[in-house]
N, C-alpha and C positions, 0 to 999 in steps of 0.2 A: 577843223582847225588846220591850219596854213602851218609850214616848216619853220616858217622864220618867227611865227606864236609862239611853238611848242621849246623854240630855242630860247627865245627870249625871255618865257618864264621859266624855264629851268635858270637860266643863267641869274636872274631875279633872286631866284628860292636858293640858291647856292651862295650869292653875295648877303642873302640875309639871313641864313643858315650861320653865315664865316662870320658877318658882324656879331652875331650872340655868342659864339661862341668866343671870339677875342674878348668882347664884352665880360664873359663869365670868368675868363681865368684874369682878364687882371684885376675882376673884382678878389679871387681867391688870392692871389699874391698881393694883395692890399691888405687883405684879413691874415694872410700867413706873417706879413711884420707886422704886425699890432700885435698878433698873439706874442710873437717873439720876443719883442720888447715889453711886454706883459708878466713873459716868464724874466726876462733879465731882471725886472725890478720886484717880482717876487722873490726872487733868489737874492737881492741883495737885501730886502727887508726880514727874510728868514735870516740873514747872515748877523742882521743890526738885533734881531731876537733874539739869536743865541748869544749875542754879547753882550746885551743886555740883562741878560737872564745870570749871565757870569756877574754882572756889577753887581747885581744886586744879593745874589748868593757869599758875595766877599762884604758887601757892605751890612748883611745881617748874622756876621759868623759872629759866635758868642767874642770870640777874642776882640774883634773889631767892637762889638756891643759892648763889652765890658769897658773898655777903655775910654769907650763915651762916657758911660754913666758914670764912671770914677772923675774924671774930667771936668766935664759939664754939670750932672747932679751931686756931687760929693759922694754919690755911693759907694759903697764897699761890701766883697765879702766876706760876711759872717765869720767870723770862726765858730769850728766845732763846738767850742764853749759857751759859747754865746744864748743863751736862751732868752726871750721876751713872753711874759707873759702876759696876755689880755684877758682881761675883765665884761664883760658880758651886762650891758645897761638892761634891766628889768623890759620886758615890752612893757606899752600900753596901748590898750585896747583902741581902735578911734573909730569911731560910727558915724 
C-alpha cells in the first residue's frame, strides 16, 4: 500500500467512526427528552391521583353519606329506641 491509501482510509474510518458516533448521541438526547417529558406527566397524573383519591375520600365520609341519604332517600337515624322486628317466612323446599 501507497501513503496517500493508508491516509486516505484512515481519514475514511475516522469520518465514519465521527458520523456514528454524532449519530449515537443525538439519538440519546432524543430518548433523554421523551423520557423527560414522560416523567413530567407522570408526576402530574400522580399529582391528579392524589386529588383524586382526596375527592373521593370527602365524597364517601359518613357525614357527607348521611346527609345524602337523609336528603335524597328520606333516611334517618334510628334512635336508640327504636327496634324492628322481622319475621322469618317458613322455607319451602323446590326441586
Amino acid at each position: 500500500m501507497r501513503g496517500r491509501t493508508v491516509v486516505f482510509l484512515s481519514l475514511l474510518g475516522f469520518v465514519v467512526l465521527a458520523t456514528g458516533v454524532i449519530w449515537r448521541r443525538s439519538l440519546g438526547v432524543t430518548r433523554a427528552r421523551a423520557i423527560e417529558q414522560l416523567e413530567t406527566r407522570r408526576a402530574a397524573l400522580a399529582a391528579q391521583r392524589a386529588k383524586l383519591d382526596g375527592d373521593i375520600r370527602a365524597a364517601i365520609s359518613m357525614e357527607k353519606l348521611g346527609r345524602v341519604a337523609e336528603e335524597r332517600l328520606h333516611m334517618r337515624v334510628p334512635g336508640d329506641s327504636l327496634v324492628v322486628t322481622l319475621t322469618r317466612s317458613p322455607r319451602v323446599a323446590v326441586r
